[in-house]
C-alpha positions in Angstrom: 33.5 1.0 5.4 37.0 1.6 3.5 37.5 5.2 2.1 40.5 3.7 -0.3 40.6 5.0 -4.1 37.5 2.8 -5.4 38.8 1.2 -9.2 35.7 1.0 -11.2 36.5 -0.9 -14.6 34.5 0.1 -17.6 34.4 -3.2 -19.7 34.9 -3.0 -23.7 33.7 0.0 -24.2 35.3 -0.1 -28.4 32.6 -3.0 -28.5 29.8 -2.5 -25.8 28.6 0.7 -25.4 24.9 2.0 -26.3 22.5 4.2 -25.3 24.1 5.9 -23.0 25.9 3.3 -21.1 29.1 4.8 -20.4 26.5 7.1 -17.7 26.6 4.0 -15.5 29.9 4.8 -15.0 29.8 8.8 -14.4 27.1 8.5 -12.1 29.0 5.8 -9.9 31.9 8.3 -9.9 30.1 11.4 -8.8 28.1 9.5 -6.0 31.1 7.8 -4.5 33.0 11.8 -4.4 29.6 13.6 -3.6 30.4 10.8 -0.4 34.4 11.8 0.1 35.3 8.5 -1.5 38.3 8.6 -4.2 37.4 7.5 -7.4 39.7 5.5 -10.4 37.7 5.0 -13.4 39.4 2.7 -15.7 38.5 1.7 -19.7 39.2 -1.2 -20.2 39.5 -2.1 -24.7 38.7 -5.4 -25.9 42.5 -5.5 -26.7 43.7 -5.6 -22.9 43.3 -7.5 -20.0 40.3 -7.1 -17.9 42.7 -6.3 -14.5 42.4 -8.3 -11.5 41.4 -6.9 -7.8 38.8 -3.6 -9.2 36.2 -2.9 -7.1 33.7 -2.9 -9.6 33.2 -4.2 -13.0 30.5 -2.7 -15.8 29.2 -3.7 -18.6 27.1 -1.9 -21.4 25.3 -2.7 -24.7 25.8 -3.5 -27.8 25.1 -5.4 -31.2 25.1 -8.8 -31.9 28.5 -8.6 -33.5 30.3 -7.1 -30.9 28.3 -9.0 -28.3 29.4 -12.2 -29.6 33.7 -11.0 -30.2 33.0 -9.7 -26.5 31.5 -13.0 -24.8 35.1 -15.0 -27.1 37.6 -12.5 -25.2 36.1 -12.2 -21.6 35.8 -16.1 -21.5 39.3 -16.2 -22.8 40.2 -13.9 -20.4 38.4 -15.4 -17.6 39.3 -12.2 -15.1 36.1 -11.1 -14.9 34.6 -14.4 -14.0 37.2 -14.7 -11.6 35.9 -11.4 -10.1 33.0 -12.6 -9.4 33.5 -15.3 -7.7 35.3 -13.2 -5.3 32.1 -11.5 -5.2 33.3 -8.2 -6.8 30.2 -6.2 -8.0 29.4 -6.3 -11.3 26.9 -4.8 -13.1 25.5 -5.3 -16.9 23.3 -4.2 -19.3 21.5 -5.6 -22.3 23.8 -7.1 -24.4 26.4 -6.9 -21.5 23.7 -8.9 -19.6 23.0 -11.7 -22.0 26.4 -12.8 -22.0 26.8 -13.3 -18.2 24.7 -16.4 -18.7 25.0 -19.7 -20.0 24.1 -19.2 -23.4 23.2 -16.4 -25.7 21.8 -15.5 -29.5 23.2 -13.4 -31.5 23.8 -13.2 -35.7 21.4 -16.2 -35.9 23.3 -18.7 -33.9 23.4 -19.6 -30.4 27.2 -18.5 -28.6 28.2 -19.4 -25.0 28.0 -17.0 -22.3 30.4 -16.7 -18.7 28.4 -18.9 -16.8 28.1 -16.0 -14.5 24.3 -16.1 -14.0 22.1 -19.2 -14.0 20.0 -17.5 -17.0 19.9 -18.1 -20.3 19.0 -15.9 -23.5 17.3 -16.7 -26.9 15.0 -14.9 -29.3 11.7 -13.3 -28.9 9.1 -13.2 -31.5 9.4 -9.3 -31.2 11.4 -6.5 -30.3 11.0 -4.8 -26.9 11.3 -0.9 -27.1 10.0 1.8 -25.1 10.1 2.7 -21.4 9.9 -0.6 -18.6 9.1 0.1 -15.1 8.5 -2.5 -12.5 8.7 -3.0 -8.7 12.4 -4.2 -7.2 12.4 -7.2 -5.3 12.4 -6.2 -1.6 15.5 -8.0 -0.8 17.6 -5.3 -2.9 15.3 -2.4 -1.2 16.3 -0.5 -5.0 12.6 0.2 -4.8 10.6 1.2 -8.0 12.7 0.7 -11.3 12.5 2.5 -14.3 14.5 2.5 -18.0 14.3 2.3 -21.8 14.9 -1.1 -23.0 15.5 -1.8 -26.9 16.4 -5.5 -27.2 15.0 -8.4 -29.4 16.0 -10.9 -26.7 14.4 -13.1 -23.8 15.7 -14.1 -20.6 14.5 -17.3 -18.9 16.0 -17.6 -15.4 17.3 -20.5 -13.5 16.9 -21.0 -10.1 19.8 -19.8 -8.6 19.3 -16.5 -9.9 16.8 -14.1 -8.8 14.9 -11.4 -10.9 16.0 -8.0 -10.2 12.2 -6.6 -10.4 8.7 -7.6 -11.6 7.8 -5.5 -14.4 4.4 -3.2 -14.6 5.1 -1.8 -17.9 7.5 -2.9 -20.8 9.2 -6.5 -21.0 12.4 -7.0 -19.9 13.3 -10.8 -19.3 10.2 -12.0 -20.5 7.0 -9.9 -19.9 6.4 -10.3 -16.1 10.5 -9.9 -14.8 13.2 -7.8 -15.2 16.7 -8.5 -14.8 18.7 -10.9 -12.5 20.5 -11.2 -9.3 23.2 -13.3 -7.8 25.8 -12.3 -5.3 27.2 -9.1 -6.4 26.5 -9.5 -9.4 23.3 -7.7 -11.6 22.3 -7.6 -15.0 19.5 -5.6 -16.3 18.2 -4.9 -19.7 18.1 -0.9 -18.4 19.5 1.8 -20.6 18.5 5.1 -19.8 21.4 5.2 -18.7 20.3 2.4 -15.3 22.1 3.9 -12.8 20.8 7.5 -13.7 17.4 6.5 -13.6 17.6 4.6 -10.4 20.0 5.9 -7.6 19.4 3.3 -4.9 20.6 0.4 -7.2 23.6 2.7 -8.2 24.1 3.1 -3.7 23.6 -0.5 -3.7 26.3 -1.1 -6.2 28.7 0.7 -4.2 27.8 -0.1 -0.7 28.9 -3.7 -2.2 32.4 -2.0 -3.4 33.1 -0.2 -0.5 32.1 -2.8 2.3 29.1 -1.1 3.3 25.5 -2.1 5.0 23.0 -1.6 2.2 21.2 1.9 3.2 24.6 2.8 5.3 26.0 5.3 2.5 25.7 8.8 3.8 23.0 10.6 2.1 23.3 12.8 -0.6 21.1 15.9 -2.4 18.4 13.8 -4.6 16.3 16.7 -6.2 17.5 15.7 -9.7 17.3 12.3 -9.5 13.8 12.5 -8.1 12.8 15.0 -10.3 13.7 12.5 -13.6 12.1 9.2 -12.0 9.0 11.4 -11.1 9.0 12.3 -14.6 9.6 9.1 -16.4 6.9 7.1 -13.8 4.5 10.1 -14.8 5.1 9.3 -18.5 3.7 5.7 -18.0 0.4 6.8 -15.7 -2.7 6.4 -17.3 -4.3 9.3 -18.9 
């Protein structure tokens, strides 16, 4: 496992950045040094270049307007579909998510995506809000997920893509899944903020930065973590 500085890039954060989303990042950071591993956050403004050779790339949220300028300038840019390819993690949300894929709606007109993920996105007759929570597919071994979703979008799939979870409550792609996953690369439609909510898929993340077996990170204290997703899973039971 390499103990180098770890460069986690924060994508567009002038243009992509709701709910919370920036949390994605601060979490990463304080697992990584709770672990002795050197952190180098980097923001990276839709007026730059996305840098080549990070060790992780994030994406938030955002509206359609933004979403849409964002989707122009990465694809211009073409870093961060480079990174991906060299199977650099990278991790989206929502609107962040969307564009990933081959196609996306936003402001009433269909845009292209990164061609990132074999998905595509469209719009759904109407808008999912509220808490999601569903089951993580056991090849991840993320476990349970939980988040708050707010999104009038639906995400079909292809087949070299798999979901990131099967959902028990909320909608997230389209009712029954959540999310996708390819490679290193995830997208999600948790805010919450994601990797907050669901520590194991933040491990996961950097167990993929740092060169790690999945599960291999040392451990690390958990009561607050566990105490949130107890709550937030309580907050869905059944009265």
């Amino acid at each position: 496992m390499s103990t180098s500085t770890l460069r986690i890039v924060w994508l567009y954060p002038d243009l992509l950045s709701t709910y919370g989303d920036r949390g994605n990042l601060l979490v990463l950071a304080h697992r990584a040094r709770a672990r002795g591993i050197d952190v180098e956050p980097m923001q990276v403004r839709s007026d730059q270049h996305v840098p080549h050779g990070a060790d992780m790339y994030l994406i938030g949220g955002g509206e359609d307007g933004p979403q849409a300028v964002a989707a122009e300038r990465l694809i211009d840019d073409g870093a961060l579909a480079k990174a991906a390819e060299d199977g650099r993690p990278v991790f989206a949300v929502c609107a962040g998510y969307q564009l990933l894929g081959e196609s996306f709606y936003a402001n009433g007109r269909c845009y292209a995506g990164l061609g990132i993920l074999d998905l595509r996105s469209d719009r759904g007759e109407s808008r999912a809000v509220g808490e999601i929570a569903g089951e993580g597919i056991p090849a991840l071994g993320i476990g349970p997920i939980t988040g708050f979703e707010n999104h009038g979008g639906r995400t079909h799939l292809g087949e070299a893509v798999q979901p990131l979870a099967h959902v028990s409550a909320g909608i997230g792609n389209e009712g029954v899944t959540e999310g996708a996953w390819a490679g290193h690369v995830i997208g999600t439609y948790m805010h919450g903020p994601a990797l907050a909510r669901n520590p194991r898929l933040a491990d996961l993340l950097l167990s993929w930065a740092v060169g790690a077996a999945p599960g291999a990170l040392p451990p690390i204290d958990e009561t607050w973590p566990e105490r949130l997703r107890a709550e937030r899973f309580a907050a869905l039971a059944p009265e």
